[in-house]
N, C-alpha and C positions, 0 to 999 in steps of 0.2 A: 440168391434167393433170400440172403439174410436180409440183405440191403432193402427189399419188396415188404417184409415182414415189418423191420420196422416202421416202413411208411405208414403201411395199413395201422399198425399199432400207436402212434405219434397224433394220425390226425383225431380217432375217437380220445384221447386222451386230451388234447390243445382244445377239443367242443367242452372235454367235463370242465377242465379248467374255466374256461370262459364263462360257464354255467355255475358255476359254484362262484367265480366274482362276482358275474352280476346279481348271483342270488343273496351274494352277502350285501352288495351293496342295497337291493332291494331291501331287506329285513331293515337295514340301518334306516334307511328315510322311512320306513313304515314306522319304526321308533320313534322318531324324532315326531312327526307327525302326531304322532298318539299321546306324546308328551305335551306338546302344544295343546291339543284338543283337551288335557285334564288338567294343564296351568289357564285356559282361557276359565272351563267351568268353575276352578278354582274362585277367580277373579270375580265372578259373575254372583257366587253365590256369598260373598264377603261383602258384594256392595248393600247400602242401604239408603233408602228414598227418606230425606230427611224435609221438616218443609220448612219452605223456605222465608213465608214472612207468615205470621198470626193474622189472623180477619181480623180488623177491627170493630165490626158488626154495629157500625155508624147505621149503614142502611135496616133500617128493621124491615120494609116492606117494595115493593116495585111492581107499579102498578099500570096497566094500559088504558087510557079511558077516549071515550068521543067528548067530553065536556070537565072542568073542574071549575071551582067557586075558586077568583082572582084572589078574592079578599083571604081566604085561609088557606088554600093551597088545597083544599081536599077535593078528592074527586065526586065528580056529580054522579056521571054516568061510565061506568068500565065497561069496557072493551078490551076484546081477546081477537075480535073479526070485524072487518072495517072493510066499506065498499068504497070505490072510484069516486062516489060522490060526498064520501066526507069530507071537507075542508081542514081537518084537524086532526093528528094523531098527539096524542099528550102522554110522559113519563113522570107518573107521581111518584116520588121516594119518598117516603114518609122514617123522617131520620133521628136517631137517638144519642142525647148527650153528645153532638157536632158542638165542634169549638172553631173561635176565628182562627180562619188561615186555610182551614178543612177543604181538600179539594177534591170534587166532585166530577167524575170524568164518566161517558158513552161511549161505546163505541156500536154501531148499527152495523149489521150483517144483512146481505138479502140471498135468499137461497147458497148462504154459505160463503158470499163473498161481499170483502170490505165495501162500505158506502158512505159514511163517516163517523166522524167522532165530534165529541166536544167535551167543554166542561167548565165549570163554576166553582170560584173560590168562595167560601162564607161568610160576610163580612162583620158578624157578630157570632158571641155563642149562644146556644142553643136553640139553634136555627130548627123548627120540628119536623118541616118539610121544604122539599125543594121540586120542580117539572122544569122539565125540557117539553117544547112542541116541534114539531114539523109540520107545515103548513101544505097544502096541495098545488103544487106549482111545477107548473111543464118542465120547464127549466131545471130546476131543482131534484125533480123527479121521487118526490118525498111519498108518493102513494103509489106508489107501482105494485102491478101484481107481482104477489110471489108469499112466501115463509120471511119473515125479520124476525133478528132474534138481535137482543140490544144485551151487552155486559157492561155493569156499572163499577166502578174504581171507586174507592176511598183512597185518596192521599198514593196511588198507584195502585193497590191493592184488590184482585177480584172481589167483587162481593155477592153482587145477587146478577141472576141471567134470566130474562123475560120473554115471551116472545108473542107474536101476533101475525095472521095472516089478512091480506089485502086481495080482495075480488073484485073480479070485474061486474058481477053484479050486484044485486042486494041480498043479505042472504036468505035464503032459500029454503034450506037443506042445514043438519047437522051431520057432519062426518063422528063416524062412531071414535074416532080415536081425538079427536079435538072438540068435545062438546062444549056447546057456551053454558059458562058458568053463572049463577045468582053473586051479586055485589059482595055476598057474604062470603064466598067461593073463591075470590078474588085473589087471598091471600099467595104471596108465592110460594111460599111453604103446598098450599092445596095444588097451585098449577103444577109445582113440578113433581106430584105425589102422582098426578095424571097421565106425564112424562112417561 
């Protein structure tokens, strides 16, 4: 009977055991874990967003129009909303204290995706302004419906972000969050106050 007694007595004792290593080993990784978790927030809260290159704030203005004067570069008629039938979409930058070499880069978006790029180097200083156009061509596909939003570079550098919508018909209607603006209005500083 003794021999019975221990059996019974052996096996509840070989479960605590077993329960008490895994519980210690549990507590250990929950440790270990918890440490991890307050070395990452550590980490996270040490970092700091430094910036990385100064605007050069060549571009003072970025401007969308249906027409500009060749001869000065300044825009006739701005444009924010262009239909299927305008022939011409034109980016006026109207630029400050640009010296030669100064390099002037686009890049076009349409509803959020790449369409292209370009860009111009300055061939003298104090160049006042400078436009990019895109013309209406099948091909090309420069007047498509949709949202464009154009970012312009100094010398690599963001500067000013514009943007314009294209319809398929003529417009019609003002949408309350995109109204067209007066020539005066134009400013990017105003469009993106609108934003």
């Amino acid at each position: 009977m003794n021999m019975k007694n221990q059996k019974g007595i052996a096996l509840p004792i070989i479960i605590l055991l077993i329960a008490l290593v895994g519980g210690l080993i549990g507590y250990k990784t929950y440790q270990q874990i918890q440490s991890q978790k307050q070395a990452e927030k550590k980490t996270v809260v040490k970092q700091a967003l430094v910036r990385r290159s100064k605007i050069p704030n060549v571009i003072v203005t970025a401007t969308t129009a249906k027409a500009i004067d060749v001869k000065t570069g300044k825009v006739i008629t701005a444009a924010r909303v262009f239909s299927l039938d305008d022939k011409t979409v034109y980016l006026a930058l109207d630029l400050d204290s640009a010296k030669i070499g100064t390099s002037i880069d686009y890049i076009r978006y349409l509803n959020g995706r790449y369409v292209d790029h370009g860009n111009s180097k300055l061939s003298q200083d104090l160049i006042s302004n400078i436009s990019f156009s895109w013309t209406n061509s099948r091909s090309l596909g420069s007047l498509t419906e949709g949202k464009w939003k154009i970012a312009t570079y100094t010398n690599g550098i963001l500067e000013k972000r514009v943007s314009y919508v294209v319809q398929k018909d003529k417009i019609s209607q003002v949408q309350v969050e995109e109204p067209i603006l007066a020539d005066s209005d134009l400013k990017l500083i105003n469009a993106l106050a609108l934003k």
